[in-house]
N, C-alpha and C positions, 0 to 999 in steps of 0.2 A: 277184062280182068284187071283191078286192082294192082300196084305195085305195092310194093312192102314198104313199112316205114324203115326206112334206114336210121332215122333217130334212136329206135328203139333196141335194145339188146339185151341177149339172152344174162340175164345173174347166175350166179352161179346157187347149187342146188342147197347148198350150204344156209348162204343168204336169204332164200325162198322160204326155207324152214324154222329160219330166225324171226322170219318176216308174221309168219302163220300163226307163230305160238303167240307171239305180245299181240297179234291181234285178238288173239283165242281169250288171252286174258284181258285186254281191257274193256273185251264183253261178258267178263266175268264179275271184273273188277265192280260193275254200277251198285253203287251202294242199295242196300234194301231198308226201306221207310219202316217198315213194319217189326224189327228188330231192334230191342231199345239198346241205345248207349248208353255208355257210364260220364256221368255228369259231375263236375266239381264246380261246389263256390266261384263267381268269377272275381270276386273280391279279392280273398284269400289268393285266388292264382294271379293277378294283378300282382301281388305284393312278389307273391313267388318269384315271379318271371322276372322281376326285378333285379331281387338280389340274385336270380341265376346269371343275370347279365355278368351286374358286376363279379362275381366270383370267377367267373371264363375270361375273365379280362387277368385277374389275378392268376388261374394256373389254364395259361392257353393253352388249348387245346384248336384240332383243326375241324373246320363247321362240323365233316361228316362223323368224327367220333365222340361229338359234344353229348350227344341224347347217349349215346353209350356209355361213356364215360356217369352218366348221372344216374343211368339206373343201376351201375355197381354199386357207386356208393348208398342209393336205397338201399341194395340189393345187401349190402353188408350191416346198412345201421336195422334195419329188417330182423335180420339173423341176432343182432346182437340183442335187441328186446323180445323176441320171439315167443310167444306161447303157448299155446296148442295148435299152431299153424292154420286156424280154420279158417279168416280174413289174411292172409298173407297176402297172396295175389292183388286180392280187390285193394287192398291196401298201396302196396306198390305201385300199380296201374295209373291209383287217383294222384302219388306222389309225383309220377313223372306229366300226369296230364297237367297240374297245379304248373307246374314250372315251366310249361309249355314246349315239351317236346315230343307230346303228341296233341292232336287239336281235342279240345273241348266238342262231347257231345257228336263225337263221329265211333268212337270203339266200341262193334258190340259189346254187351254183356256178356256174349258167350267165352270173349279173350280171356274172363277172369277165370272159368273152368279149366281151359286149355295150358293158360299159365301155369297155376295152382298145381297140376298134372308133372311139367316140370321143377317147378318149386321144389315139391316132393323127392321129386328123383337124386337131387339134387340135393338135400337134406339128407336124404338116407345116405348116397354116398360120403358124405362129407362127416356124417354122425361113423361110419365103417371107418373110415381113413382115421380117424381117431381114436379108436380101439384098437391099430396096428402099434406095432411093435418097433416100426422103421425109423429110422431117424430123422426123414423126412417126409415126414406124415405132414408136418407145415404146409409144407409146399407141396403138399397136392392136394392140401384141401385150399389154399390160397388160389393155386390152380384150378379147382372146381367154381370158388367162386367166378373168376373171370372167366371162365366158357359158360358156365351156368348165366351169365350178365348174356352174353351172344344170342344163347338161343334163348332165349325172355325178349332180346329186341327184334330176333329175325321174326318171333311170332306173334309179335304186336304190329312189327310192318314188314312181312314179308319183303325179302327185297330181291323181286323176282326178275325186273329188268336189270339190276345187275349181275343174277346170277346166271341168266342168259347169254350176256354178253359174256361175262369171261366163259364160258360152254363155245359161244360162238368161235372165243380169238382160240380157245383150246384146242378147237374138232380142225379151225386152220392151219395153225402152226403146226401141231400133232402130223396135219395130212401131207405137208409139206414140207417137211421139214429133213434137211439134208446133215447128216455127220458128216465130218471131217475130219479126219488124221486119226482114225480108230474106232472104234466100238463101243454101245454102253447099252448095258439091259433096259428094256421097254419100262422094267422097274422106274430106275433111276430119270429117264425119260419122263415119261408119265406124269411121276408124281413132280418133277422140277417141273416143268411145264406147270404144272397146276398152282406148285406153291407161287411160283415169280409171275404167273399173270396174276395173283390176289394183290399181289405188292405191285405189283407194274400196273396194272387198270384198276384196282379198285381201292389202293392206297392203305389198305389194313393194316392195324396194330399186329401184335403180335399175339395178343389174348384171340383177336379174330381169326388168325391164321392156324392159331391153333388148335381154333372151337373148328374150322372149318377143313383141316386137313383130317383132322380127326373123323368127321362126318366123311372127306372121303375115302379113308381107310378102311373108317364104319362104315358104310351108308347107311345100317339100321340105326344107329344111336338116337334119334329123334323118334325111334317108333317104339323103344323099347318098351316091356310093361313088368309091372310091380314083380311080378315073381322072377322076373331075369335079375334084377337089381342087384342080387349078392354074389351074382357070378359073375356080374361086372364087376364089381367092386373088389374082388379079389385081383382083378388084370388091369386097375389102375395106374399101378405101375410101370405094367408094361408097356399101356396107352403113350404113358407119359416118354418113355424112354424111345419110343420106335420115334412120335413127333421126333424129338429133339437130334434123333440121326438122319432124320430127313434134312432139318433145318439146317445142321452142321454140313451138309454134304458141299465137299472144298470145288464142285460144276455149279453151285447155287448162284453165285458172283456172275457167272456167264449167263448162264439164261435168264438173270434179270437183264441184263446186258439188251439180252435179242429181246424180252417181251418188251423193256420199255424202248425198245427203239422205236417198235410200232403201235405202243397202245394209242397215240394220234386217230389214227385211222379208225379205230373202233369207238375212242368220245366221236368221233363226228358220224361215226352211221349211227350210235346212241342217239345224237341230236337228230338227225333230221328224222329219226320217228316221234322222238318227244315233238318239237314244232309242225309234225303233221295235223291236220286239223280234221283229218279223216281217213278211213283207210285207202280211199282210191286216190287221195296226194301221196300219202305215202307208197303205194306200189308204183305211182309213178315216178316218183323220183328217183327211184331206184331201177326201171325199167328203162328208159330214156336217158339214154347218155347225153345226151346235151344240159336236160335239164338236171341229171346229175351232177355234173361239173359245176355248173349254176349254181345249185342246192350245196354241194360242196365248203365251194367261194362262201357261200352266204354264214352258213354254222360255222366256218371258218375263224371270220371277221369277229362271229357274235361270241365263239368260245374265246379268241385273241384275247379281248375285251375284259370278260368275266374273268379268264387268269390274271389280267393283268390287276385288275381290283382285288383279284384274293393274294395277290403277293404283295399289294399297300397294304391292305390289314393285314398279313403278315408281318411285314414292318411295324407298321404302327404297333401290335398289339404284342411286340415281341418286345419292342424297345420301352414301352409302358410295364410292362412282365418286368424285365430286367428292372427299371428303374423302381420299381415299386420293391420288389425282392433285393436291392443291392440296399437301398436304405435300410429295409429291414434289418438286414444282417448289420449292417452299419451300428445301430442305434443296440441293435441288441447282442452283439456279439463283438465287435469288430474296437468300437470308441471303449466301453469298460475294460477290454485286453489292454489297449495302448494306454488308457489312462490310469487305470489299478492295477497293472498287475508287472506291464514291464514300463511304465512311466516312461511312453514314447507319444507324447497326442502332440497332433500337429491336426489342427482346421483344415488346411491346404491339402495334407494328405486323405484328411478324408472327404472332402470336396471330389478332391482327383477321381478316388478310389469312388464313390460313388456317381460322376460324370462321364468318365472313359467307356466302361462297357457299353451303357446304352447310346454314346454317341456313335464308337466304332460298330454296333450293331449297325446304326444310321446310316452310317456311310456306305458298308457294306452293302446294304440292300441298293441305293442311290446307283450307284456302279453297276446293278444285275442289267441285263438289256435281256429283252425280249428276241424271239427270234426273228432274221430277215427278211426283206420282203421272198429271198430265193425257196425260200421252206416252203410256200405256198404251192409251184409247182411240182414239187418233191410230192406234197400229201395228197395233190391231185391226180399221180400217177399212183401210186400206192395204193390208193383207194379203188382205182378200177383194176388195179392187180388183186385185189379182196374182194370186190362184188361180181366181178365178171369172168365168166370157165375161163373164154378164151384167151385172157390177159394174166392166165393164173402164174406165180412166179415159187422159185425154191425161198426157205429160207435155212442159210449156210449158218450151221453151226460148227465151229472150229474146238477140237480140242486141245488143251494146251498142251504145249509143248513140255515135257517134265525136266523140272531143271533140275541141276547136279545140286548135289547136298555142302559143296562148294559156294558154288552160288547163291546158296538160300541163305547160307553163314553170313557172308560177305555183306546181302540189302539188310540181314537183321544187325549184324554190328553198327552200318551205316545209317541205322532209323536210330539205334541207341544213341549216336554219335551227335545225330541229328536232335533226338529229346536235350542232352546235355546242353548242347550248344544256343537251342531256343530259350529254353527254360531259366538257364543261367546269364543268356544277355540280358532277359528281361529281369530278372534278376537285383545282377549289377546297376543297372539301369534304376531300378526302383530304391536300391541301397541308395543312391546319388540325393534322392530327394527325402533321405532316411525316413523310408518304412519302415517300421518293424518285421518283425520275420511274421509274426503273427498277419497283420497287412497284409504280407507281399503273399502268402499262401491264398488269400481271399480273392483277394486281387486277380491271380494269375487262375485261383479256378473261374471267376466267373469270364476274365479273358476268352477261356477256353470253351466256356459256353455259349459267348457268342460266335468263337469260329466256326461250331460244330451248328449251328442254328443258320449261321450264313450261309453255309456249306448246301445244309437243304433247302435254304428259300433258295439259291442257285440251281440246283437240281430240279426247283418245282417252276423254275423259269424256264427250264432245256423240254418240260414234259412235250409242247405242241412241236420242238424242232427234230424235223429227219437230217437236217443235216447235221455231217462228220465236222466234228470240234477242231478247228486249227490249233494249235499250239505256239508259245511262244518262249522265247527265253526268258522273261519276265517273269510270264504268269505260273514256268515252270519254277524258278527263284521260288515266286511267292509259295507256292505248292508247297514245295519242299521245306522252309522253314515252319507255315502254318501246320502240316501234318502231324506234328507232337501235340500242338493245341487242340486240333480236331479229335482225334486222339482219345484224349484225357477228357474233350467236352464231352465227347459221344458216353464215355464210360459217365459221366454226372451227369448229364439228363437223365441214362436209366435210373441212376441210385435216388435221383433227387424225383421220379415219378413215384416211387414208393416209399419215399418218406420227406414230406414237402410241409414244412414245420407249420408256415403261414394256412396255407390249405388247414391242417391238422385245430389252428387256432377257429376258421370259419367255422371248421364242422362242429367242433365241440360247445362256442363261446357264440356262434350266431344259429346256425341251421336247425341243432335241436330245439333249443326254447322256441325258434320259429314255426316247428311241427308241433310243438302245443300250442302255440297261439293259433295257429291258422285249424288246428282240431277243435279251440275254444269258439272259433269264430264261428266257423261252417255250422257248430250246434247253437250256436248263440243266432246267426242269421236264420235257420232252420225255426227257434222256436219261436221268433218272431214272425217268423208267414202263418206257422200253423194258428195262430194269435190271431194274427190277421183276416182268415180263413174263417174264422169260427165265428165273425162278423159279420154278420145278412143285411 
């Protein structure tokens, strides 16, 4: 008789069934030859992909919300020429394939039906929401567009192994998950769980979190059909209103707390299915504890690696942002204030004023460190508390403790105290080298943009560490003064994503005359084949 491998170990039932389904799909997944794709000019998308570079350099954006981010804006200059919707879809499709964010000559044809499907729906509501009466009918057809952008990209590239994995950290955390210091309805549970692992594992904007919390409120929203449409459309509001008291919820801050402490564990069982090279590596690796831990170590090193690259583009591509945007302002806003109107220009000061931010962004980043070599046996245990029954562990949720209406006065006087105090050294400071007031407002907003930007490349550096953050008298000092800046930057980055002047100058003054030339082109190359063609 055989002895048993002791290498080998039971996963747990969880993992087994995570394991089943991306298998289930990437035999689903194999593309079919016999189904034609949509094909664009590769000239024309040559030129595209070009200027999509440089424009993403100009208003950064981060890799995974760049294709998103570009079929809104179709998705709006679409609507804005629109007319009789019949090529909408096919339209759109070739626009985002042109700039390359999806590949050339892989998308069925059939995407353009399924799209066009929601297009529609999506049109009707937005055409309803217009004929209300509300005051903020704006904003929820503005609102329709960007979930309307979501589901146009979830159905041109399904993102199915993402949407397993957060199911997978969900059905975990959910099963294990321990309160502390009180009670809170499976509601409030549920749906926070759902919303902080989108943010904690799969980094979503808030257009996304929207489109997707909404779907799971809904769950039919993606199936609806034409005659539901106007009984939706009447409960758009209320759509709108339930989101917004989930997001609000004063527990959200904590259970992002607990998903991102452990979304680590879940990019790395992400990875070692991605680097399997077939399904019997992959059940091994996950079978075999030995070579678990191996496999571990390895997607480890190679995730270390890839973060550590995407937080230098970070850097780089934030401090090229800054400095491209601060001159701007400079030249077009900033030098005719100080020269015509309150006859304060000084070279030097606008040297300063356009060399500081993007240097202090530099710095900033220069300063982040990665995590220590200690983290690694942290995520090695973690990980066989996630894959294997027997090592299965709680995870302790705490409720806060409610603090007296005393207290809450007291840190809000002392953050005011603290605004004053920042604001006005830097201030004084800036009067020394007499800025203008006009200046010193610019100045100090774009200050604040880069604390608020520092702030998250530091956060997207703690993502792969399980270890607990020591603290310092220092770093608390610096805390406590930068937090008015952080503050005020986090409020302008939102303001400045929805109305971003430079952006506004591309789209108007480059990108449309570009969609006619590259429409002139695609027919002008076309009637040269067919030319060609007609030659024996």
């Amino acid at each position: 008789m055989s002895l048993p491998d002791k290498s080998t170990s039971e996963i747990s039932p969880l993992i087994r069934e995570f394991l089943d389904k991306y298998q289930a799909f990437l035999a689903e997944k194999a593309p079919s030859e016999t189904i034609p794709k949509i094909h664009v000019d590769e000239i024309s998308s040559a030129i595209a992909s070009f200027y999509e570079k440089i424009r993403n350099v100009v208003a950064y954006r981060e890799e995974h919300l760049l294709r998103k981010g570009a079929i809104e804006r179709v998705f709006k200059r679409r609507l804005f020429v629109r007319g009789d919707n019949q090529n909408f879809a096919e339209l759109l499709i070739q626009d985002i394939i042109r700039v390359g964010h999806l590949p050339n000559d892989t998308i069925p044809e059939t995407k353009i039906k399924e799209t066009q499907k929601i297009i529609d729906k999506y049109v009707f509501l937005m055409d309803k929401a217009k004929e209300s009466s509300r005051s903020n009918r704006r904003e929820i057809i503005d609102w329709l567009i960007k979930i309307g952008t979501c589901e146009i990209e979830e159905k041109l590239d399904p993102p199915f192994k993402d949407n397993n994995l957060a199911a997978l950290m969900y059905q975990i955390l959910h099963e294990r998950l321990v309160i502390q210091r009180g009670q809170i309805s499976d509601e409030i549970k549920n749906t926070q769980l759902f919303i902080n692992i989108q943010r904690a594992l799969l980094r979503v904007d808030d257009s996304q979190l929207d489109y997707r919390l909404l779907k799971f409120l809904n769950p039919s929203w993606t199936e609806l059909n034409p005659e539901t449409f106007p009984q939706i459309a009447d409960k758009l509001f209320f759509y709108k209103k339930e989101i917004k008291r989930h997001l609000k919820n004063p527990l959200g801050p904590l259970f992002f707390q607990l998903c991102n402490q452990y979304n680590t564990i879940f990019y790395l069982i992400s990875d070692i299915i991605s680097n399997s090279r077939n399904n019997e590596e992959m059940d091994a690796a996950f079978e075999k504890s030995e070579l678990f831990e191996k496999t571990i170590k390895n997607n480890y090193g190679k995730r270390y690696e890839t973060e550590r690259g995407k937080l230098t583009r970070l850097a780089f591509l934030s401090v090229v942002s800054f400095f491209i945007t601060k001159v701007a302002v400079a030249f077009g806003l900033e030098i005719p204030l100080d020269k015509y109107i309150v006859d304060q220009f000084s070279w030097f000061n606008v040297m300063i004023s356009i060399i500081v931010p993007p240097l202090l962004m530099l710095i900033i980043v220069l300063t982040i460190r990665m995590p220590s070599e200690k983290n690694l046996k942290l995520v090695i245990e973690e990980s066989k508390a996630v894959v294997y029954g027997d090592k299965a562990k709680n995870y302790v949720f705490k409720l806060p403790i409610k603090k007296s209406w005393l207290g809450l006065a007291i840190v809000q006087i002392f953050s005011l105290i603290m605004f004053f105090v920042t604001f006005g050294g830097l201030t004084k400071l800036l009067l020394t080298f007499d800025f203008s007031i006009a200046s010193i407002v610019i100045f100090l907003f774009f200050i604040s943009l880069v604390a608020a930007t520092g702030t998250k490349a530091y956060n997207r550096s703690r993502e792969l560490s399980l270890e607990k953050e020591k603290g310092s008298i220092f770093t608390f000092l610096i805390d406590l003064f930068a937090m008015p800046l952080i503050a005020v930057g986090k409020w302008g980055a939102s303001a400045l994503s929805k109305f971003n002047f430079i952006i506004l100058i591309f789209d108007l003054l480059i990108e449309v005359p570009l969609q006619i030339f590259f429409i002139f082109l695609e027919n002008l190359r076309g009637f040269i084949k067919s030319q060609k063609d007609d030659i024996y």
